[in-house]
N, C-alpha and C positions, 0 to 999 in steps of 0.2 A: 799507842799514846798519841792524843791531840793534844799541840799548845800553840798559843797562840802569841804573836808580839807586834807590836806597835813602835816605832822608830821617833826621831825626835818630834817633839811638837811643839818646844816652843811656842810658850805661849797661846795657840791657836786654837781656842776652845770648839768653835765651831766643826773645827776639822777633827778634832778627836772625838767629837759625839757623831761623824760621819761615818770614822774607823770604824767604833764601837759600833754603829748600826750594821757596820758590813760586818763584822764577827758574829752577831746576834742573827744576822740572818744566812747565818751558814747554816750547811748541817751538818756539819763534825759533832763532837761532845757538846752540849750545852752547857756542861757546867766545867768543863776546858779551861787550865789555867791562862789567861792574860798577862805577860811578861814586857813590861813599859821599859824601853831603853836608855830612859834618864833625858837628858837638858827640855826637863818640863815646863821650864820657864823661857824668859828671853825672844827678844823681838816683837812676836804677836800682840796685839793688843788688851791679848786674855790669860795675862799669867796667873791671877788669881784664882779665878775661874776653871784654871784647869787644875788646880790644888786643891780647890774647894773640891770638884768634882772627884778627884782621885779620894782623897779624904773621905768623901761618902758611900763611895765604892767600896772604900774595904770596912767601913765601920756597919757595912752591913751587910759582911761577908763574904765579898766574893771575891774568888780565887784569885787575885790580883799579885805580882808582883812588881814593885815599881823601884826601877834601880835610881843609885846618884846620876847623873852627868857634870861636867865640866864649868856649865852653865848654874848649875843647880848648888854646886860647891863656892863658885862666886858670890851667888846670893845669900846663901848660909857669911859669907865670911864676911862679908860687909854687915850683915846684921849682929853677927855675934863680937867681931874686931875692928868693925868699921875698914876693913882692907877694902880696899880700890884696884891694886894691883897682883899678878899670880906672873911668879915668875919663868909662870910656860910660856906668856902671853909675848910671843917675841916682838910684837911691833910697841911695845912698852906702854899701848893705849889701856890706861884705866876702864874700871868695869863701869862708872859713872859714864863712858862714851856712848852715842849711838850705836856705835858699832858693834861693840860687846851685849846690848841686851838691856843695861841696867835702866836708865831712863825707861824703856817702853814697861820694863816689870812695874817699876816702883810706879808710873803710872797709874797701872790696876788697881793700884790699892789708894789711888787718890794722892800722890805723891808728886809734887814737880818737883824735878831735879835738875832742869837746864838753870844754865847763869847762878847758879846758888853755891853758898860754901858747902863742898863735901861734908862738915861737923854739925850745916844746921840741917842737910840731907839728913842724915844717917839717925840725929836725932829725931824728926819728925816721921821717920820708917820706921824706929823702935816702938814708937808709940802707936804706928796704926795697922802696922803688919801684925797677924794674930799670933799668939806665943805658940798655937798650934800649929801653923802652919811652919817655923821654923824650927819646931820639935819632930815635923814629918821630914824636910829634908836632913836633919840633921841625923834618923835615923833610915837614911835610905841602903840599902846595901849596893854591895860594887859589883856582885856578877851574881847569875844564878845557875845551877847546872839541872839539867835533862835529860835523862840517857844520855845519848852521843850528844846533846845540843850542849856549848855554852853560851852562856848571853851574856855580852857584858855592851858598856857604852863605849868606849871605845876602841878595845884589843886589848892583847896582851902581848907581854917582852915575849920571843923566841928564846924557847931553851931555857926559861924561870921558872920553878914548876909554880901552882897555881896559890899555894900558899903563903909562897914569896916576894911576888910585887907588890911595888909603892902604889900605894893610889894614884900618885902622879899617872902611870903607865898605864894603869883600868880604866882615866879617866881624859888621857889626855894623847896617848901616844896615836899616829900612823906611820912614821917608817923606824922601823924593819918590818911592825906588823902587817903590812898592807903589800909586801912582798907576795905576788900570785903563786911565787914557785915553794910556798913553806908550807910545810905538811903540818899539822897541829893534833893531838889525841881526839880532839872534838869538831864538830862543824861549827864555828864563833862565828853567833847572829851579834852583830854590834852597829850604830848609827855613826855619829860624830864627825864622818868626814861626807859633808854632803856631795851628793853626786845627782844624775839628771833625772833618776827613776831608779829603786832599789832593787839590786843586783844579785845572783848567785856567782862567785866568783871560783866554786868547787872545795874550799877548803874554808871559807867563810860565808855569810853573804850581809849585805850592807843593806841596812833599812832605811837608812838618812837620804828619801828620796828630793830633798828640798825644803819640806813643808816650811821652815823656817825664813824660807824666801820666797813664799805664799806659791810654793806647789802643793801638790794631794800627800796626802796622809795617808799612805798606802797599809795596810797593815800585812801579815803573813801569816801562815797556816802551816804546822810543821806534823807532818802523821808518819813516824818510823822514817824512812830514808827523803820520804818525799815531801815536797815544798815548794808552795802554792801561793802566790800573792791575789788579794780579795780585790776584786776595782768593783766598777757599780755595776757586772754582770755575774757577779759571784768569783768563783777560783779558776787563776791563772796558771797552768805550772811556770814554775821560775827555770 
């Protein structure tokens, strides 16, 4: 079995048509499923873009699965409750901050959000963000399984089996997950906690090589035990 995955991209259209071209010029499976890691929006200056794009992708069938992220459930909730705040978020900054994503998304779609009331924001987003496009994150799933692979966006609880966590935990958690010493049924490929370049860490491996703070957009390559990241000379092993 080949499959392949993609780690956060944030917004960064560019970099995820780079991903895609380095999948596309593999030679594994060519019609290989595609497993996107979720926070598909936020930061970059192409959140739209990169939903327009995934949205075309599967509407014309290909193998794609594209999970929630953290970042992706934000944008869903302000659109659908107008919420501003998630109370994972422990520095209590709203999703309207730079810091969290919201400004650069709602950007995309022609939206300024600085100096403005959160009510005349969130109205003038209702009205120009597509119904489809918050009908795609609102149907995104939280993990996907592989054989041995699980993929989800950010981990999972230790010792919950998999049919029991909150989504808070799918889509938000790093410790206990992130513990090197914890043995899991599966190999969990997940993003969400960025790091310097994506990692095999023996019991997981972490895709979140940065892209979201304008590094590469590394993708991976998974064939039975073995697991390979794509740069621009083809496969790595990890």
């Amino acid at each position: 079995m080949t499959i392949y995955a993609v780690g956060d991209i944030h917004g960064y259209r560019d970099a995820l048509e780079e991903a895609l071209a380095r999948i596309d010029d593999d030679p594994g499976a060519p019609d290989a499923p595609v497993v996107f890691l979720g926070d598909l929006v936020a930061r970059g200056p192409d959140s739209r873009g990169v939903i327009d794009l995934l949205i075309r992708g599967l509407a014309e069938g290909r193998p794609w699965i594209v999970l929630k992220g953290n970042h992706d459930r934000l944008f869903e909730r302000f659109l659908d409750h107008g919420a501003e705040h998630d109370p994972r978020i422990l520095s209590g900054r709203g999703w309207l901050t730079p810091q969290l994503g919201g400004p650069a998304t709602l950007a995309s779609y022609g939206v300024e959000a600085d100096d403005r009331p959160p009510l005349e924001v969130l109205a003038e987003a209702r009205d120009v963000v597509p119904a489809s496009h918050l009908q795609f994150l609102r149907a995104r799933p939280l993990w996907h399984m592989a054989g041995g692979l699980l993929f989800v966006h950010a981990g999972i609880r230790p010792g919950v089996p998999l049919e029991e966590p909150t989504e808070d935990d799918l889509l938000w958690i790093r410790d206990p997950f992130l513990d090197p010493a914890r043995a899991f049924p599966w190999l969990v490929v997940h993003g969400h906690t960025a790091i310097e370049y994506p990692r095999h860490y023996g019991n997981r491996v972490n895709l979140d090589g940065g892209a979201g703070w304008g590094r590469d957009l590394v993708p991976a390559v998974f064939e039975g035990d073995d697991a390979f990241l794509l740069g621009p000379r083809g496969r790595v092993p990890m």
